[in-house]
LUMTIZA-428323 format. One record per residue (C-alpha): residue number from 1; residue in one letter; x, y, z. Coordinates in Angstrom, 3 decimals. Each point is the difference from the previous one (the first is absolute). Example, Ala and Ser with C-alpha at 12.3 -4.5 7.8 and 13.67 -1.06 7.14 Angstrom:
<nodes>
NODE   nr  rest        px        py        pz
NODE    1     A    12.300    -4.500     7.800
NODE    2     S     1.370     3.440    -0.660
</nodes>
This chain:
<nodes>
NODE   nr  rest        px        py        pz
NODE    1     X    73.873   -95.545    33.364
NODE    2     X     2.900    -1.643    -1.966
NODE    3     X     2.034     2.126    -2.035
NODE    4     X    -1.761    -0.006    -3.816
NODE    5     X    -2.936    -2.099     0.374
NODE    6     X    -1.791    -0.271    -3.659
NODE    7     X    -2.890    -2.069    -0.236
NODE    8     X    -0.157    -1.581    -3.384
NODE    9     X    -2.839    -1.703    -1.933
NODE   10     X     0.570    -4.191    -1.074
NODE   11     X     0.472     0.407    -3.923
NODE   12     X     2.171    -3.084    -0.952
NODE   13     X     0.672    -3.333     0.981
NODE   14     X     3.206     1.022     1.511
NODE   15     X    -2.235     1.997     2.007
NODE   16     X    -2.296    -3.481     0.927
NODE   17     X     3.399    -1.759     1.269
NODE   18     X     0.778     3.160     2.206
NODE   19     X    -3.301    -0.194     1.365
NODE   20     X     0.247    -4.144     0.110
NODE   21     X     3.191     0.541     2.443
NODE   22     X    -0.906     2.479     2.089
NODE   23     X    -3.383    -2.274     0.661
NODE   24     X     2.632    -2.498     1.348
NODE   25     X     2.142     1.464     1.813
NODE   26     X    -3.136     2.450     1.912
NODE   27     X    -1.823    -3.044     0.367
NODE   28     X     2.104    -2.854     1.260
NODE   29     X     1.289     2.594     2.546
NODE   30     X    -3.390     1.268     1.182
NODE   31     X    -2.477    -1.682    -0.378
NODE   32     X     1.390    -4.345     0.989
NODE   33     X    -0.463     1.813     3.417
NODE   34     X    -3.517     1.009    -0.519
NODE   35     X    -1.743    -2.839    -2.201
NODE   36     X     3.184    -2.679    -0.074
NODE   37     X     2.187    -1.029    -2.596
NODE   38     X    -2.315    -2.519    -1.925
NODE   39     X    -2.574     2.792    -0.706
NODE   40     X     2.976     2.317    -0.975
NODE   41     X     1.210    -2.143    -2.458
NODE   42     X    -3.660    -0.557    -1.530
NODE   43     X    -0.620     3.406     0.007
NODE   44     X     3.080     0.752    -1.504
NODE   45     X    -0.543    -2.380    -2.945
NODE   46     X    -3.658     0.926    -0.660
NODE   47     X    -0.335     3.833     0.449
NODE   48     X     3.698     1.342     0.203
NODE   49     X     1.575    -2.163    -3.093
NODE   50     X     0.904     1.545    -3.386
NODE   51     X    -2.708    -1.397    -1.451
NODE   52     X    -2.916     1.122     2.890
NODE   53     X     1.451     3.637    -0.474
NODE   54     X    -0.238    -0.361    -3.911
NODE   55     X    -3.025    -1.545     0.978
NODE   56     X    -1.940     3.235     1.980
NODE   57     X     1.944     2.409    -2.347
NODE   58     X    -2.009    -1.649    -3.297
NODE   59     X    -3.163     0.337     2.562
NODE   60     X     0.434     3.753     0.915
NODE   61     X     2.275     0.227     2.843
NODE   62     X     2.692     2.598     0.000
NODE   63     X     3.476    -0.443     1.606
NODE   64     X     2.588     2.036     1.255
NODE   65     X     3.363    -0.182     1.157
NODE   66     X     1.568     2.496     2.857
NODE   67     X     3.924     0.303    -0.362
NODE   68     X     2.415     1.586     2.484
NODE   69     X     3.159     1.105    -1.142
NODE   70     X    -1.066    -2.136    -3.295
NODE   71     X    -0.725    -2.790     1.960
NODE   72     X    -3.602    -2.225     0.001
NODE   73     X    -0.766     0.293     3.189
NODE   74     X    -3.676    -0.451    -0.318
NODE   75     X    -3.200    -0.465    -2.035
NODE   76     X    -3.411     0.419    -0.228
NODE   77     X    -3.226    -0.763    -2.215
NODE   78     X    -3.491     1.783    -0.272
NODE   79     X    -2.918    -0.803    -1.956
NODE   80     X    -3.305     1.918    -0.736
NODE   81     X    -2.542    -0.755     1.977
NODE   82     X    -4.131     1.228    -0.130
NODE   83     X     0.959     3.810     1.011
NODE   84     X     3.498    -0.888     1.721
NODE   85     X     3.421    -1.511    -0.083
NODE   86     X     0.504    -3.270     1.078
NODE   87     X     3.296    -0.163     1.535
NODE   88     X     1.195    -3.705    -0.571
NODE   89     X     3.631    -0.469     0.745
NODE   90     X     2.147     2.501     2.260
NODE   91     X     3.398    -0.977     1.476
NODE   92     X     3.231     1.312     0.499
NODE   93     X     3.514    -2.005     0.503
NODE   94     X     0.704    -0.360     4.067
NODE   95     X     3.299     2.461    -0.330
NODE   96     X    -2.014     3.368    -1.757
NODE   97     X    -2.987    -0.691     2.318
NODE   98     X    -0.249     2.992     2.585
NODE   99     X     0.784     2.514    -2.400
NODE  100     X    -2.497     1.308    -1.492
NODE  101     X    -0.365    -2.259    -3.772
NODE  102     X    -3.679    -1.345     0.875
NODE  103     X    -1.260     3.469     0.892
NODE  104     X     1.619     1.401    -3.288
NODE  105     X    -1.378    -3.480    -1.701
NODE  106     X    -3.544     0.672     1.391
NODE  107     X    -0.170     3.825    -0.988
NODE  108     X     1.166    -0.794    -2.907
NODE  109     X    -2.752    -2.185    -0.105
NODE  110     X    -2.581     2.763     1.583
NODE  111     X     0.910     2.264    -3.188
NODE  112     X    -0.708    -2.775    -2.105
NODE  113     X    -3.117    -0.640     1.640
NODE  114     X    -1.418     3.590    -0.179
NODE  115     X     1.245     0.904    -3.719
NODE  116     X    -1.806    -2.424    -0.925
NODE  117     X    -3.376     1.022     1.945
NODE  118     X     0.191    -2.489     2.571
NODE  119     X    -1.221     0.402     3.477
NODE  120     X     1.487    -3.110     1.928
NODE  121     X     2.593    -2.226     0.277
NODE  122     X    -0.775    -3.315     1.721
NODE  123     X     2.560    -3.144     0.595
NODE  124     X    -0.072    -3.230     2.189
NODE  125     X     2.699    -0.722     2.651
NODE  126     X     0.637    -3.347     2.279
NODE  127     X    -1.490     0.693     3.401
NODE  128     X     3.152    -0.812     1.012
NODE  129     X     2.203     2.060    -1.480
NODE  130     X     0.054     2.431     2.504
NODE  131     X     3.058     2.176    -1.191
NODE  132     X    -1.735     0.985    -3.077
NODE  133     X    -3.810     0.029     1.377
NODE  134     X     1.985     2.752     2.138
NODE  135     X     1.692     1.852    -2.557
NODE  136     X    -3.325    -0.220    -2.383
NODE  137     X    -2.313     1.649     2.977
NODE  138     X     3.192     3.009     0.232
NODE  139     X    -0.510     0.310    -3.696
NODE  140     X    -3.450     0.809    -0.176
NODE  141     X    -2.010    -3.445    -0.078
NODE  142     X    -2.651    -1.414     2.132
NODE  143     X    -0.921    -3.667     0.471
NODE  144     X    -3.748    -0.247    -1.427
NODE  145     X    -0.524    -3.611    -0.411
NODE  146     X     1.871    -3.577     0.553
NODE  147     X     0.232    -2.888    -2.341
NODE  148     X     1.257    -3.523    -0.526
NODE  149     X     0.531    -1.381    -3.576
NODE  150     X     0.921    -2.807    -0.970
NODE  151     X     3.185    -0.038    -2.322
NODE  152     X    -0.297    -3.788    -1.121
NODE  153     X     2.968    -2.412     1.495
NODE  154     X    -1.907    -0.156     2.998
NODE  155     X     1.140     3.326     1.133
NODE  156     X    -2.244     3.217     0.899
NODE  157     X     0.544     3.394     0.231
NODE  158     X    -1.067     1.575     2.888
NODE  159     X    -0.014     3.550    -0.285
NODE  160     X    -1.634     3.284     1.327
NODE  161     X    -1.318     2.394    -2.771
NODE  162     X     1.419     3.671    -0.190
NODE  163     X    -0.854     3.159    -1.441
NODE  164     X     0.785     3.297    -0.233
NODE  165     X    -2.085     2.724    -1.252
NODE  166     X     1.621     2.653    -2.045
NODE  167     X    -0.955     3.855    -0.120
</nodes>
């Protein structure tokens, strides 16, 4: 794992813009590859934007921000959900991936989850993002459903449903 990793909670709007950039930079570099640059840049401007993440953090969501060496390297937002955590938004820059900031994202996460009483965490992930279906599944998840929503701008999401049951 990188050397001091803190995982921080959104609390500003200086905190919004960090998030706002990283969603860039992760996603122009992943995911063009996976669901092509037009959707990117929707995507981008309707759920990653300052105003989407002011957006889900006035309707419940939580974010937080994983620095290494004090630097954002990463982000990721929950939400309560029935008697689980839904796990919205996970990503980590290209560079810090491979050593170890999701897992210490996700138990952080898993704590969260069971101080609060919860017994689940679910999230959806594009069927074809195999990389992080794979490092999901080594994590503890298990696909239990697929899906295809529509996002609007004639563009879908076409995901598989995970969950992982906690102890």
């Amino acid at each position: 794992m990188e050397n001091i990793l803190r995982i921080e909670k959104a609390a500003d709007s200086t905190d919004i813009i960090t998030i706002e950039t990283l969603a860039r930079q992760i996603w122009e570099q992943h995911y063009t590859p996976i669901i092509g640059a037009d959707q990117v840049t929707y995507m981008l401007e309707n759920f990653q934007s300052r105003s989407a993440i002011e957006n889900d953090i006035a309707s419940g969501y939580i974010y937080y921000i994983a620095y290494a060496a004090d630097i954002p390297c990463g982000y990721c937002s929950i939400k309560h959900d029935d008697d689980g955590l839904f796990l919205s938004k996970l990503y980590v820059r290209q560079a810090h991936r491979g050593k170890g900031i999701a897992r210490a994202m996700l138990e952080h996460i898993d704590a969260y989850a069971k101080q609060h009483g919860m017994n689940r965490i679910r999230l959806t992930c594009n069927k074809r993002n195999t990389g992080s279906l794979s490092a999901y599944q080594k994590l503890g998840f298990a696909q239990i459903d697929a899906c295809v929503t529509d996002i609007g701008g004639g563009f879908v999401m076409n995901d598989y449903v995970l969950e992982k049951l906690l102890d």
